[in-house]
LOTORMAR-989049 format. One line per field, with one value per residue (C-alpha): x, y, z; residue in one letter. Coordinates in Angstrom, 1 decimal, always signed. Example, Ala and Ser with C-alpha at 12.3 -4.5 7.8 and 13.67 -1.06 7.14 Angstrom:
2
px: c(+12.3:+13.7)
py: c(-4.5:-1.1)
pz: c(+7.8:+7.1)
torza: c(A:S)
***
This chain:
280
px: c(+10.9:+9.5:+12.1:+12.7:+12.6:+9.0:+8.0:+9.7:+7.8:+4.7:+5.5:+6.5:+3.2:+1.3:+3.1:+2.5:-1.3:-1.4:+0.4:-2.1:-5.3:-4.1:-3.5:-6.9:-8.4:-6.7:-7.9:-11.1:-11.3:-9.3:-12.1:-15.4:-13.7:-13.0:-16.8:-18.2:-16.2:-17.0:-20.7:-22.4:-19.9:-21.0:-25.1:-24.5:-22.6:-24.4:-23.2:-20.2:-19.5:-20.0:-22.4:-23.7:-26.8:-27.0:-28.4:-32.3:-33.4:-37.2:-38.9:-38.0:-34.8:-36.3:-34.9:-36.5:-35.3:-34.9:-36.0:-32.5:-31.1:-29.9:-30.9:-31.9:-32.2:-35.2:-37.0:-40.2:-42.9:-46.5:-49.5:-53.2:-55.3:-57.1:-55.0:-52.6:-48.7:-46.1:-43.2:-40.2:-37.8:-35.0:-32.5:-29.1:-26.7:-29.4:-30.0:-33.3:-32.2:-32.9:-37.2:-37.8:-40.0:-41.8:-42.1:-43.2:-45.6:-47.3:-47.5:-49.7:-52.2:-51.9:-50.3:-47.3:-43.6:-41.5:-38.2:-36.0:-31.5:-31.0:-28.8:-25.0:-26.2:-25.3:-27.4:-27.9:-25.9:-25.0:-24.2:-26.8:-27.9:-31.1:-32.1:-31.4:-33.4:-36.4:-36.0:-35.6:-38.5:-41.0:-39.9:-40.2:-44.2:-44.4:-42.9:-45.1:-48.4:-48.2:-46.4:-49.1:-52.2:-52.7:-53.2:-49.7:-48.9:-45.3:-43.2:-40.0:-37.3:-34.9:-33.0:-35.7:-38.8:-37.8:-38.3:-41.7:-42.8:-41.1:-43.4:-46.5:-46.8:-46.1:-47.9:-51.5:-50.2:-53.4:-51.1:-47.9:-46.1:-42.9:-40.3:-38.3:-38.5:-37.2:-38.3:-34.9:-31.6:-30.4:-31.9:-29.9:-26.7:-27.5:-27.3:-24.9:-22.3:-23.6:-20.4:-20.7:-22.0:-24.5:-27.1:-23.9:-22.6:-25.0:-25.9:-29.0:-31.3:-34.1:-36.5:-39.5:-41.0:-41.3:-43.2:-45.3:-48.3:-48.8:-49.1:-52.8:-53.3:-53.5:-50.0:-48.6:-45.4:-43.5:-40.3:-38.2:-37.6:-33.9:-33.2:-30.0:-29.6:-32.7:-34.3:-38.0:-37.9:-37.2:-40.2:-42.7:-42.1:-42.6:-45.9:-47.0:-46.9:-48.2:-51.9:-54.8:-55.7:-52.4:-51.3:-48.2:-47.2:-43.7:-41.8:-40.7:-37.7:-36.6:-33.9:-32.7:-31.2:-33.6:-36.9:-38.0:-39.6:-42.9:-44.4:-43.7:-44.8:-48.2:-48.6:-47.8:-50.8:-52.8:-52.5:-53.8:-56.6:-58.2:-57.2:-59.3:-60.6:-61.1:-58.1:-56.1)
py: c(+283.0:+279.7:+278.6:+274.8:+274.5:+275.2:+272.7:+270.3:+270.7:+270.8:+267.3:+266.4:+267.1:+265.5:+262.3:+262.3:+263.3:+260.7:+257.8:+258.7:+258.5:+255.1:+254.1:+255.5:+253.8:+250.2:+250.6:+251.0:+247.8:+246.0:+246.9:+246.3:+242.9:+242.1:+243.0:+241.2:+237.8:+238.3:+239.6:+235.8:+235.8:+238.9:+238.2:+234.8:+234.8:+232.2:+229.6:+227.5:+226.6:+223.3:+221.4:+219.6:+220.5:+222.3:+219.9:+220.2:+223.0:+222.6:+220.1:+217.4:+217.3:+216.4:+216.6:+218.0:+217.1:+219.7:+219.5:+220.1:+217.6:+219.3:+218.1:+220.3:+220.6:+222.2:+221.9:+220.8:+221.3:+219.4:+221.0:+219.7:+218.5:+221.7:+224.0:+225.9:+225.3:+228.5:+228.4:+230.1:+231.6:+232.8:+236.1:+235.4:+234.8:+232.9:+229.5:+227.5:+226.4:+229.7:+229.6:+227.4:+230.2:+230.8:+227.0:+226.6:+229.8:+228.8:+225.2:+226.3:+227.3:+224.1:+226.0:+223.5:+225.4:+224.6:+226.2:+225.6:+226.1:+227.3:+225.3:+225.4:+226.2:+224.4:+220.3:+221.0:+220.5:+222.8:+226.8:+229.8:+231.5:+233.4:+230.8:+228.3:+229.8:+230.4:+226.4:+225.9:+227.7:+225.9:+222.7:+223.2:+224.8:+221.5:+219.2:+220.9:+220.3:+216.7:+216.5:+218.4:+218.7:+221.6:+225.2:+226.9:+230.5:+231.6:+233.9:+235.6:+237.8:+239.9:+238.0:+235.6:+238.3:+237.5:+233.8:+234.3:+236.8:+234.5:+231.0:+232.9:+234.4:+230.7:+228.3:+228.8:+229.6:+231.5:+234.4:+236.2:+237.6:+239.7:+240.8:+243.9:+243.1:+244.9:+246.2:+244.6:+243.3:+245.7:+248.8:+248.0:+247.1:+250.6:+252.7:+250.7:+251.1:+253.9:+254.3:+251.0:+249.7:+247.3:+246.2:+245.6:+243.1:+241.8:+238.4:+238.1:+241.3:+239.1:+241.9:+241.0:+245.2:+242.6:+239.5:+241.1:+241.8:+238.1:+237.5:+238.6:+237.0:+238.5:+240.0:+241.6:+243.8:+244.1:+246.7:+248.2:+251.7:+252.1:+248.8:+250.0:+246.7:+247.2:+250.6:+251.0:+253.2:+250.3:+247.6:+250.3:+250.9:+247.0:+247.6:+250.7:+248.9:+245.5:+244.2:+244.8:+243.2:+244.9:+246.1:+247.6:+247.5:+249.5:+249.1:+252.6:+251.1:+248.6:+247.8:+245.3:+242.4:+243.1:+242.8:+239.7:+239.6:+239.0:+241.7:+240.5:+237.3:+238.1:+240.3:+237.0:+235.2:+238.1:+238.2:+234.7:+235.3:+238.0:+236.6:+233.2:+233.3:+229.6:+228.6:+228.7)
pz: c(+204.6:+206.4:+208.8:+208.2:+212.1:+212.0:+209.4:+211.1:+214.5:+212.3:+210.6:+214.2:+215.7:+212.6:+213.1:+217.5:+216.5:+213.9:+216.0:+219.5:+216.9:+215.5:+219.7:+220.8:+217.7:+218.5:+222.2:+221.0:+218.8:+221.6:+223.8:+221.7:+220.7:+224.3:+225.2:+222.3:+223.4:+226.9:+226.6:+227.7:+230.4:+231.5:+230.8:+232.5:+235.5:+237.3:+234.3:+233.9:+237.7:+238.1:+236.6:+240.0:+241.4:+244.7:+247.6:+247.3:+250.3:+249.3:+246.7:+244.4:+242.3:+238.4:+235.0:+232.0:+228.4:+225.8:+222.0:+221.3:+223.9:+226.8:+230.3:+233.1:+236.4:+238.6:+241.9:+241.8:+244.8:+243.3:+244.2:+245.2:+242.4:+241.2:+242.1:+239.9:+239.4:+238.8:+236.7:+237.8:+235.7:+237.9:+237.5:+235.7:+239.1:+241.2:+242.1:+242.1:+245.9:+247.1:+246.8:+249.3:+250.9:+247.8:+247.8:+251.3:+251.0:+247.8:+249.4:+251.9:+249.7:+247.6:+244.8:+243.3:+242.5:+239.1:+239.5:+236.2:+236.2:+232.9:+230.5:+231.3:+235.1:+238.2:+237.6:+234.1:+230.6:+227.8:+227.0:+227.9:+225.0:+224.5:+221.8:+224.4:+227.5:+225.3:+224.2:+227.9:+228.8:+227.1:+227.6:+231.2:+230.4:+228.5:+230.9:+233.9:+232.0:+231.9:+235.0:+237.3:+234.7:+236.3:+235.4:+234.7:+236.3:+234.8:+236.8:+235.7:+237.4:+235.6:+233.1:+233.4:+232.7:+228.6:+229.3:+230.7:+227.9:+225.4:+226.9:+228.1:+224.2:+223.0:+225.5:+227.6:+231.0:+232.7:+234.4:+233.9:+236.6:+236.1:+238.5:+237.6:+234.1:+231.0:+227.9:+226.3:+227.1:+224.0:+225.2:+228.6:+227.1:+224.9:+228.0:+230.1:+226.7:+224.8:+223.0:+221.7:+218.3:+220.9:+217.7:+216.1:+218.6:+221.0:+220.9:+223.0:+222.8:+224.6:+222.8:+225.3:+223.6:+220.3:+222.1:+225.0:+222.8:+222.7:+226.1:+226.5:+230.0:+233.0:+234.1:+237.1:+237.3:+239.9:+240.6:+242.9:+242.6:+243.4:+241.1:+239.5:+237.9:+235.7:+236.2:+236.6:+233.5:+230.8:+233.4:+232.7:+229.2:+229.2:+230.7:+229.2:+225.6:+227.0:+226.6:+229.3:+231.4:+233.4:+236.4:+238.3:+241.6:+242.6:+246.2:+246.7:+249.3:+247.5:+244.3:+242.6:+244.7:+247.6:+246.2:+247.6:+250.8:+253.0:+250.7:+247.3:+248.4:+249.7:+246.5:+244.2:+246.5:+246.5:+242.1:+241.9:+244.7:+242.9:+239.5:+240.5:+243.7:+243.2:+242.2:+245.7)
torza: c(X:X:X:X:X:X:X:X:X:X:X:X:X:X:X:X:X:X:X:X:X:X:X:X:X:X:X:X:X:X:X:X:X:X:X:X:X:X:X:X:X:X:X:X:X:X:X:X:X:X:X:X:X:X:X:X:X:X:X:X:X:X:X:X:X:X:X:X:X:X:X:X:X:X:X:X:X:X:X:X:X:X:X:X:X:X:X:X:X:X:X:X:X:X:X:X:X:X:X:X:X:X:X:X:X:X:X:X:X:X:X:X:X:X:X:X:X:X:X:X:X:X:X:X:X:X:X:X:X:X:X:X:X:X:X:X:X:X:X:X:X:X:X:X:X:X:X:X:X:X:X:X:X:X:X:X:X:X:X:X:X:X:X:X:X:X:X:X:X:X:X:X:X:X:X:X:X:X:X:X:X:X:X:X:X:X:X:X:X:X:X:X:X:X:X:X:X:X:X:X:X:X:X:X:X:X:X:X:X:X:X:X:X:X:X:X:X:X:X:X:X:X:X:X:X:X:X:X:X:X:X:X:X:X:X:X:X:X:X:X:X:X:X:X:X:X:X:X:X:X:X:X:X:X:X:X:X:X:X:X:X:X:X:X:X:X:X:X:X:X:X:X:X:X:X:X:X:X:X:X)
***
């Protein structure tokens, strides 16, 4: 005979294993909900924290309207008749303020210096979204070709390498420069949370693997190899499926946050030099 005592702890157990996989399966909602309402705050953490520009350190403070009527803010350094402007599309925590040695360097060669603050960041209005940094980029392009008539070199760091895909495959900027770039902000957020439905829930893949084959002008990549932010691996599947003419450069001591210096600066100047030797 089946004691009774033993179908009771059986029931008893059935129940606790039933009531911990309802918990664990609550948790796990709880969670992706949480990371699905909090994924621009965590994309954009430069945004939201005042909307006063920083005192200018380098250039001219200017504001460029958007089609969709935002405002935004940038530093702008004009360059000599002749010779070519870059476009700066900065990482998602930085601050245009903090190029005035890019400025000052790229001055002395008569190169001019557009550096844009993103939509909802510090001097300029609205909400960061990838539909709104793409607007954002190629209103600055746009605003930068009348403004300097000048030949437009586009340069984009990290968060900032999709905005410079995204306006070099749209608009005739003569070079493309990109600082540890990625192949997409999905195929990050895929191995950062890989037990996470990510296509499900992500609201800005910035899927630069989709738009690079439209950017057909000369590009340079630049990457750190200890980047743990963005690691080499996803910038050189970005340049193993992007167009020729190409080429790769990779600062075997350097990561993420560190990667500008003397070096990368020199190897921005040197790109243009032996892009156009009469350009600079």
């Amino acid at each position: 005979m089946t004691d009774p005592a033993d179908g009771h702890l059986v029931l008893s157990a059935t129940k606790l294993l039933l009531t911990l996989s309802l918990m664990a399966a609550f948790a796990y909602v709880s969670l992706v909900g949480l990371m699905y309402l909090s994924q621009r705050t965590l994309l954009y953490p430069g945004a939201g924290a005042t909307l006063a520009p920083e005192a200018a350190s380098w250039g001219e403070n200017v504001s460029i309207r958007t089609p969709d009527g935002e405002t935004l803010h940038g530093l702008y350094s004009q360059g000599e008749s002749g010779k070519p402007s870059v476009l700066f599309f900065l990482g998602n925590a930085d601050r245009v303020s903090n190029y005035g040695f890019l400025a000052q360097a790229l001055a002395a060669r008569g190169v001019g210096l557009l550096a844009i603050s993103y939509r909802g960041y510090p001097g300029s209005t609205g909400s960061p979204s990838e539909n709104g940094l793409l607007t954002d980029g190629i209103a600055a392009f746009d605003w930068l070709s009348v403004r300097s008539e000048s030949e437009i070199v586009v340069l984009g760091q990290s968060l900032g390498s999709g905005v410079a895909v995204d306006t070099a495959g749209q608009r005739p900027a003569i070079a493309v420069i990109l600082v540890s770039a990625y192949l997409s902000v999905l195929s990050l957020a895929q191995t950062y949370y890989p037990y996470f439905p990510v296509p499900l829930l992500l609201k800005d893949p910035f899927r630069s693997d989709l738009k690079i084959a439209k950017v057909r002008q000369p590009k340079l990549f630049i990457h750190g190899r200890h980047d743990d932010i963005i690691p080499l691996y996803s910038g050189e599947a970005l340049y193993r499926i992007a167009p020729e003419p190409k080429q790769m450069l990779i600062y075997e001591s350097f990561g993420h946050n560190d990667v500008w210096d003397d070096r990368l600066v020199g190897d921005v100047i040197h790109f243009l030099e032996a892009m156009k030797r009469d350009i600079i």
